[in-house]
C-alpha positions in Angstrom: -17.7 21.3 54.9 -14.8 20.5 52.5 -16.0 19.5 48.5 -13.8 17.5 47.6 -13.6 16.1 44.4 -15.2 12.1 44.4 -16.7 12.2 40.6 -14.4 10.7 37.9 -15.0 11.7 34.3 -17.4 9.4 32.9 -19.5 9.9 36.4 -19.4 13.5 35.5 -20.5 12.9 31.7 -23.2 10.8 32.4 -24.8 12.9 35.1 -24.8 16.0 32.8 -26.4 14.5 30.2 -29.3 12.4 32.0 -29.4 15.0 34.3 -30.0 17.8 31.0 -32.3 15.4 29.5 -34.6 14.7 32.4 -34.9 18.4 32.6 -35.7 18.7 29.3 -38.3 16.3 29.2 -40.0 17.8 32.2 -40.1 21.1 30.5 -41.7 19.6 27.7 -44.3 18.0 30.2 -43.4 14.5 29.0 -42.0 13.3 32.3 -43.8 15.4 34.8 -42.4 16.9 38.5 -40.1 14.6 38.9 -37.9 15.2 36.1 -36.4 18.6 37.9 -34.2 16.0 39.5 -32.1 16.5 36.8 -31.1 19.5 38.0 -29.7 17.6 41.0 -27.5 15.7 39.1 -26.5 18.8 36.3 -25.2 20.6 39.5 -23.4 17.8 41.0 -21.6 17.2 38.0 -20.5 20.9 38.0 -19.5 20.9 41.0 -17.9 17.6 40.9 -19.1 16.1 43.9 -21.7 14.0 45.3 -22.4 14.2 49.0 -24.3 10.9 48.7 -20.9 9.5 47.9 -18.8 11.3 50.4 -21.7 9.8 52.6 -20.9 6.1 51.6 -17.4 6.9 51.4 -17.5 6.2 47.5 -15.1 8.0 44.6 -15.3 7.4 41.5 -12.2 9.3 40.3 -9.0 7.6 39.9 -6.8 10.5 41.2 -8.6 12.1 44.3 
């Protein structure tokens, strides 16, 4: 399977830094399990993709 690139900037921003927080929280036991989502979205922003998108057929970046 091909990752191709379907997160613009701002998608990308905004993952990594709900995504870091969420994690943080949950090691801090504020938020519980679920917060370890966050590391879903911290490694789709580094890889800059999102299969749910390429699922949906969505893109968020302007130039892919």
């Amino acid at each position: 399977m091909q990752l191709t690139r379907n997160l613009g900037n701002l998608d990308r921003m905004a993952r990594l830094v709900i995504g870091a927080l969420l994690v943080v929280l949950a090691l801090f036991g504020t938020i519980g399990v679920w917060g370890w989502v966050g590391l879903i979205l911290v490694a789709t922003a580094f890889m800059n993709f999102c299969p749910i998108y390429r699922i949906l057929g969505m893109k968020t970046c302007s130039d892919c």
